[in-house]
DOZADREN-698517 format. One line per 4 residues: number of its first residue (from 1); their letters; for each residue z, x, y of N, C-alpha, C, O. Coordinates in nm, 3 decimals, padded with zeros to 5 digits. Example, Ala and Ser with C-alpha at 12.3 -4.5 7.8 and 13.67 -1.06 7.14 Angstrom:
2
1> as> 00.780/01.319/-00.569/00.780/01.230/-00.450/00.780/01.320/-00.330/00.846/01.424/-00.332  00.708/01.285/-00.225/00.714/01.367/-00.106/00.787/01.290/00.003/00.804/01.341/00.114
# end
This chain:
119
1> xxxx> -00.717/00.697/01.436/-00.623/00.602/01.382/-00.491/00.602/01.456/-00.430/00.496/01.464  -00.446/00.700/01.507/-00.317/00.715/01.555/-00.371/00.678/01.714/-00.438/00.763/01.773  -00.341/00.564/01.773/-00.342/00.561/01.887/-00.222/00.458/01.939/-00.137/00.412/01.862  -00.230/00.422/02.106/-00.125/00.344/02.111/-00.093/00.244/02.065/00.024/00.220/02.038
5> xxxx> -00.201/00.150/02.042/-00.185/00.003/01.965/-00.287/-00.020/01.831/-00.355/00.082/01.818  -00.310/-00.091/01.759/-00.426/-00.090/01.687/-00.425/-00.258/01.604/-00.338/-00.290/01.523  -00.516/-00.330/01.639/-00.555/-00.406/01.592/-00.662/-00.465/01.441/-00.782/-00.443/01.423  -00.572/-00.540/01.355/-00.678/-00.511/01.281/-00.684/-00.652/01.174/-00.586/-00.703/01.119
9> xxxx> -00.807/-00.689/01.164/-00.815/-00.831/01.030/-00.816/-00.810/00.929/-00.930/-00.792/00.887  -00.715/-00.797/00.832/-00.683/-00.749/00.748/-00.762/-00.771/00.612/-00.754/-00.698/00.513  -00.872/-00.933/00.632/-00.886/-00.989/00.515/-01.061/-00.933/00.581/-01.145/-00.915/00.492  -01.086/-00.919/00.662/-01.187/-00.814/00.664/-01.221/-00.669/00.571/-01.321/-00.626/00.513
13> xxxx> -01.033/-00.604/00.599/-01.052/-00.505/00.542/-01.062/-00.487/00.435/-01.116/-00.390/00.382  -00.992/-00.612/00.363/-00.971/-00.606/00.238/-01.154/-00.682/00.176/-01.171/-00.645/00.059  -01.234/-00.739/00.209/-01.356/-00.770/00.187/-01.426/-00.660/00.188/-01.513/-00.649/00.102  -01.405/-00.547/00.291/-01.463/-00.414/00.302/-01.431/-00.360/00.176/-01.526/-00.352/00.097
17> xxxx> -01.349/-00.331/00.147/-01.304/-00.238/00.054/-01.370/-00.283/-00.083/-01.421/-00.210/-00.169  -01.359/-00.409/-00.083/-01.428/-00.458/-00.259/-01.574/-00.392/-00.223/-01.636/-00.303/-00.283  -01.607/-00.460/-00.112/-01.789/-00.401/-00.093/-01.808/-00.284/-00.144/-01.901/-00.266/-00.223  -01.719/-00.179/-00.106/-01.750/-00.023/-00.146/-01.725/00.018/-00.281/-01.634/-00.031/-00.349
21> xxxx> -01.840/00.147/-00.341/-01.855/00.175/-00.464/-01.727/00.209/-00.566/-01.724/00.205/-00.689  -01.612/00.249/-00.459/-01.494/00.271/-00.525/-01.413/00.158/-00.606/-01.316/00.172/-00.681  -01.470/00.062/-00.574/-01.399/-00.125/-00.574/-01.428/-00.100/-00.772/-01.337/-00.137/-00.847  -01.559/-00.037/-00.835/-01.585/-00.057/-00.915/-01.506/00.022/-01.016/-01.506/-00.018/-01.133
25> xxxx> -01.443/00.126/-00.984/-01.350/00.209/-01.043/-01.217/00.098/-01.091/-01.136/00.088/-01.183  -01.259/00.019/-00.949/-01.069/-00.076/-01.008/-01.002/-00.045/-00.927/-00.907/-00.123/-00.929  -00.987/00.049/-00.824/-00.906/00.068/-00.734/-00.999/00.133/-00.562/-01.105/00.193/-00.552  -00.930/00.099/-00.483/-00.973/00.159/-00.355/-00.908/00.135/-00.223/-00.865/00.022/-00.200
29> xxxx> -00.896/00.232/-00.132/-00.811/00.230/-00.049/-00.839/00.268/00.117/-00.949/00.321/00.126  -00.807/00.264/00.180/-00.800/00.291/00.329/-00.681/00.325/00.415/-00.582/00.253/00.430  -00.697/00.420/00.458/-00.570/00.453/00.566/-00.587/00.438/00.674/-00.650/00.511/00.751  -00.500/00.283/00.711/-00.505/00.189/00.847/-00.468/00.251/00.916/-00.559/00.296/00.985
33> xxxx> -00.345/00.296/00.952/-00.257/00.364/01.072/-00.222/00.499/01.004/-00.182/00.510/00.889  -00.238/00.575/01.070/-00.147/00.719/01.075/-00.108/00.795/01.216/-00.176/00.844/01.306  00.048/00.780/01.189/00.106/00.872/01.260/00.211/00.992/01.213/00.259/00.978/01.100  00.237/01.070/01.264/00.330/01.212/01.188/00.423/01.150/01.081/00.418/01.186/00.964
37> xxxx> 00.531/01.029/01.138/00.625/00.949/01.067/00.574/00.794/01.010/00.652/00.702/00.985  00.439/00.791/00.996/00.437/00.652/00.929/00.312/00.618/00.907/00.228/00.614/00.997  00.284/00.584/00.760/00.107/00.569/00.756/00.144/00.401/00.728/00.246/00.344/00.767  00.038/00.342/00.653/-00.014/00.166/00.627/-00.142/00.218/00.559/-00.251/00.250/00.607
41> xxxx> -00.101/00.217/00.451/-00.234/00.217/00.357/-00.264/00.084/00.295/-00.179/00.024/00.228  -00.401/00.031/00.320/-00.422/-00.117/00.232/-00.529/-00.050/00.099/-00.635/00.013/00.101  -00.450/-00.093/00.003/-00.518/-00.068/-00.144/-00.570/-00.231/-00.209/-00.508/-00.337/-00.196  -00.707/-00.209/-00.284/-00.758/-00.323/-00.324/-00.732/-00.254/-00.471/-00.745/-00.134/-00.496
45> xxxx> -00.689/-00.361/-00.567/-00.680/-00.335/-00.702/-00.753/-00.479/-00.740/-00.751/-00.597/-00.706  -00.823/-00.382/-00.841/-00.903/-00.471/-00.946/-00.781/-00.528/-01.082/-00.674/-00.472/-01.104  -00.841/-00.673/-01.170/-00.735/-00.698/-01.275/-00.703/-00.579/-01.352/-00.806/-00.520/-01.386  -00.618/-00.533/-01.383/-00.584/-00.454/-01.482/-00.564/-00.328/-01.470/-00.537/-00.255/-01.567
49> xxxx> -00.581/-00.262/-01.267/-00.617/-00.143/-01.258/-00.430/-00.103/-01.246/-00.343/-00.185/-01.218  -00.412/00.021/-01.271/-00.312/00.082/-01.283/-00.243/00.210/-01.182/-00.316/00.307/-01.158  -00.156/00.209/-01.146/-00.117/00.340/-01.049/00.004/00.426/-01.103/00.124/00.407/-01.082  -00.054/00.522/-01.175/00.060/00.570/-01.282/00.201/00.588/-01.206/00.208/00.556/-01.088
53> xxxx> 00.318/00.640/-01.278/00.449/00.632/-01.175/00.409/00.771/-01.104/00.330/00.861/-01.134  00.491/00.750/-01.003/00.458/00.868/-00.863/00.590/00.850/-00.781/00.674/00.761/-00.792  00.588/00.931/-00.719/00.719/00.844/-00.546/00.627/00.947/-00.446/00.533/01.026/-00.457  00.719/00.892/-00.342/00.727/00.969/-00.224/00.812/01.017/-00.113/00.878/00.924/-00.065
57> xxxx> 00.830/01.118/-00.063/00.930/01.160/00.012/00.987/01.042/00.128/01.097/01.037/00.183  00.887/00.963/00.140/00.967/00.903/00.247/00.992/00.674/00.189/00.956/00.612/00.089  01.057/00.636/00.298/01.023/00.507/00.229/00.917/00.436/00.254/00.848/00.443/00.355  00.898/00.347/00.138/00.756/00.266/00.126/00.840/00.100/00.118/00.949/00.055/00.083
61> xxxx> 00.711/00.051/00.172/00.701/-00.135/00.145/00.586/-00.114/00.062/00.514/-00.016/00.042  00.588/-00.245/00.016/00.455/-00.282/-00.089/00.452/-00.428/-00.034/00.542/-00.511/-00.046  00.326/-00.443/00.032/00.367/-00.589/00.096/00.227/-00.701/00.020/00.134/-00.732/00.094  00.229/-00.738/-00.088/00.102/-00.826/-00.140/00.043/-00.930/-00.026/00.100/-01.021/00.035
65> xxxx> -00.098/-00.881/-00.022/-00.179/-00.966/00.077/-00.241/-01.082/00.000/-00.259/-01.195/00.046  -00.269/-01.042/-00.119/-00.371/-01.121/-00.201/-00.325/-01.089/-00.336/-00.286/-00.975/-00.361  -00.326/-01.174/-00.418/-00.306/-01.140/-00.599/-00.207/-01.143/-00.636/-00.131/-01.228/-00.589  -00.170/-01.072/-00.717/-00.025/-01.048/-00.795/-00.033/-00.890/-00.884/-00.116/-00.850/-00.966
69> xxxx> 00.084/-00.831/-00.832/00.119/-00.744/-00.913/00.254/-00.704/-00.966/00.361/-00.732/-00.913  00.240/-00.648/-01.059/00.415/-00.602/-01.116/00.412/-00.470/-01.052/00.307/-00.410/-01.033  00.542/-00.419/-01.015/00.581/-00.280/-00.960/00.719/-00.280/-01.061/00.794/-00.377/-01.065  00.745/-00.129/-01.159/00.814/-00.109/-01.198/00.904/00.049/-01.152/00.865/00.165/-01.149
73> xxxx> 01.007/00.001/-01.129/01.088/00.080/-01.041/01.216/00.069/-01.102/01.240/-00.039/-01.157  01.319/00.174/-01.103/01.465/00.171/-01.116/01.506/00.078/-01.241/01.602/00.001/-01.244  01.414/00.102/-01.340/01.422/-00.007/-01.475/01.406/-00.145/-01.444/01.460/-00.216/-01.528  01.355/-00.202/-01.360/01.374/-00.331/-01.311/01.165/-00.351/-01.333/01.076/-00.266/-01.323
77> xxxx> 01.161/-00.444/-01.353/01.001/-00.515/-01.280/01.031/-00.632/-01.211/01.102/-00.727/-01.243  00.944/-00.602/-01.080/00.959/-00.679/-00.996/00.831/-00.723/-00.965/00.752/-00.649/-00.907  00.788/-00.893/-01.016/00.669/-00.936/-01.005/00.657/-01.030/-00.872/00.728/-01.124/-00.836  00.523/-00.965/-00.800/00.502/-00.965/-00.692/00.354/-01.030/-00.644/00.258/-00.962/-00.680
81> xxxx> 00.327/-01.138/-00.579/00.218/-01.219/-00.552/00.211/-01.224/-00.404/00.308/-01.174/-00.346  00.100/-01.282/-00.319/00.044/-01.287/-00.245/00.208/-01.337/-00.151/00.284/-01.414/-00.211  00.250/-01.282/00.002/00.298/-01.312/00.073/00.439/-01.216/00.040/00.511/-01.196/00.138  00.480/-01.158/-00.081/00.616/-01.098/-00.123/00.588/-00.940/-00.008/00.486/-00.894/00.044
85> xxxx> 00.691/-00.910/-00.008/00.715/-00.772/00.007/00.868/-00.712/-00.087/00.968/-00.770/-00.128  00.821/-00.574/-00.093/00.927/-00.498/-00.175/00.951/-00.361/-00.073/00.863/-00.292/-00.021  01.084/-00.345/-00.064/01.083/-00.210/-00.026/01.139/-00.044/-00.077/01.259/-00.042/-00.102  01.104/00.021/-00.085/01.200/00.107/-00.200/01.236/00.256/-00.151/01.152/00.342/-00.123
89> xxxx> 01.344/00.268/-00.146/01.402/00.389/-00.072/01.303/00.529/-00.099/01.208/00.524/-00.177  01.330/00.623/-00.042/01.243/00.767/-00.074/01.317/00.807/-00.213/01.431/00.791/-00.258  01.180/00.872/-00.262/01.218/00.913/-00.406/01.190/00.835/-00.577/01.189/00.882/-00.690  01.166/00.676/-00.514/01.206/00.606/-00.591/01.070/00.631/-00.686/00.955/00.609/-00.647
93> xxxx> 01.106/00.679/-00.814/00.977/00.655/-00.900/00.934/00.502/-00.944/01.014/00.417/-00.984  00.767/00.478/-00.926/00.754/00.313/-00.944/00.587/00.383/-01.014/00.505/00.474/-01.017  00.619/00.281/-01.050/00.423/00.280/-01.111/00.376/00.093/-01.056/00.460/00.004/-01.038  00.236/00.078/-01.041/00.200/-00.043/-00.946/00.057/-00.078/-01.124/-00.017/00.002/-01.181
97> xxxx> 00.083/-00.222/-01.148/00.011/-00.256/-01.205/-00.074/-00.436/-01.195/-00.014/-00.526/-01.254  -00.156/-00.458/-01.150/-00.255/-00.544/-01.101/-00.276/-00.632/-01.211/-00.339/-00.591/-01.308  -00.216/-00.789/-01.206/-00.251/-00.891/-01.314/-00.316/-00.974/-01.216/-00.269/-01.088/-01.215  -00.425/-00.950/-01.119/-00.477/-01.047/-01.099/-00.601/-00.953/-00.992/-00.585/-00.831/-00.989
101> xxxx> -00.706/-01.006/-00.917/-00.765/-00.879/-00.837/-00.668/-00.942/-00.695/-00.621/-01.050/-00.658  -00.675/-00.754/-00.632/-00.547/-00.742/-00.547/-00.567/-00.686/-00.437/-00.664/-00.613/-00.415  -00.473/-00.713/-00.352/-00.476/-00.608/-00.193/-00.327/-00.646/-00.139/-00.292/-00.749/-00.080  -00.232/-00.503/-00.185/-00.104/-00.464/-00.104/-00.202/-00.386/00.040/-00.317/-00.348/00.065
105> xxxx> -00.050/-00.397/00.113/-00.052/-00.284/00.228/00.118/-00.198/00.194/00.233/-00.242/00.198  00.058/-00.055/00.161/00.181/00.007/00.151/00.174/00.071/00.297/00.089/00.105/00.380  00.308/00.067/00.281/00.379/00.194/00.445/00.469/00.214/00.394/00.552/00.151/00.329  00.441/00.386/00.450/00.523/00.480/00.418/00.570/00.543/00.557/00.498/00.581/00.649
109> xxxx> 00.742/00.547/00.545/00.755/00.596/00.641/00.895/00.680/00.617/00.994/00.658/00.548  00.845/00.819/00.732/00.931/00.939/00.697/01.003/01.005/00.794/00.967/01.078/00.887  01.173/00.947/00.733/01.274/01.014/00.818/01.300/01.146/00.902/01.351/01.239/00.840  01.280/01.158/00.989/01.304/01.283/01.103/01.189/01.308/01.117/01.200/01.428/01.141
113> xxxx> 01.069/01.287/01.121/00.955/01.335/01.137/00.912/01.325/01.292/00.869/01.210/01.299  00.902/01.370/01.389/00.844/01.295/01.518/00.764/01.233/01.516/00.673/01.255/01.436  00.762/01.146/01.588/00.624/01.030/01.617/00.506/01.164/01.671/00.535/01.276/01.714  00.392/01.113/01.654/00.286/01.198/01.739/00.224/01.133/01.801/00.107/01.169/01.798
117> xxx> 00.244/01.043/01.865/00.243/01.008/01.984/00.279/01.099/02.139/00.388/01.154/02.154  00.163/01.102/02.254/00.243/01.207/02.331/00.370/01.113/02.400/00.394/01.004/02.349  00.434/01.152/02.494/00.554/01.098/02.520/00.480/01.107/02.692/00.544/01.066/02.789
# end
C-alpha cells in the first residue's frame, strides 16, 4: 500500500466492500493508503450502522462518497451527504452514524511522524 503513487476507482472499491461478508454486519472497511504519517480508510456503512464515539491522535477528514451521514462532534451534528467533507482536529471525540447506505473515505493524518517513504 505504501508506495510512490497509487491509483484507485473508488466506486469499485466501494462495490467491493458491499460484496464482502462484513457488508452484512452493517459496516466494512479497507485501508487504501498507508504511510508512517497518513492512512485513507474507505468505510461502507449500512442504514442505521453506528461507530460509537472514539478519536484519534492525529487529524481526520470524513469525506462522504455516497449516502448521508450525521457525525457528532464538539456538541454540534453535522449532517453530511454524498460530496461534503468534514475535518476535525486530533483528539476530537465524534461518533459516525449512517441514515442512508454509505461510503466515507476517512484520512488520518499524524503530526511529526516521518513519511516512510525512502528519501
Amino acid at each position: 500500500m505504501a508506495a510512490p503513487y497509487l491509483e484507485l476507482d473508488i466506486a469499485d472499491e466501494v462495490a467491493q466492500l458491499q460484496r464482502e461478508p462484513g457488508w452484512q454486519s452493517g459496516q466494512n472497511a479497507k485501508t487504501l493508503v498507508k504511510y508512517d504519517d497518513l492512512r485513507i480508510v474507505l468505510i461502507a456503512l449500512r442504514l442505521s450502522a453506528r461507530m460509537p464515539q472514539h478519536h484519534t491522535e492525529g487529524r481526520i477528514s470524513i469525506h462522504v462518497v455516497v449516502g448521508h451521514i450525521q457525525v457528532r462532534a464538539e456538541g454540534r451534528t453535522f449532517d453530511l451527504r454524498a460530496g461534503t467533507l468534514l475535518a476535525l482536529d486530533q483528539g476530537v471525540e465524534h461518533e459516525v452514524e449512517a441514515f442512508a447506505d454509505s461510503a466515507i473515505l476517512l484520512t488520518i493524518a499524524w503530526p511529526g511522524r516521518p513519511d516512510s517513504r525512502p528519501t
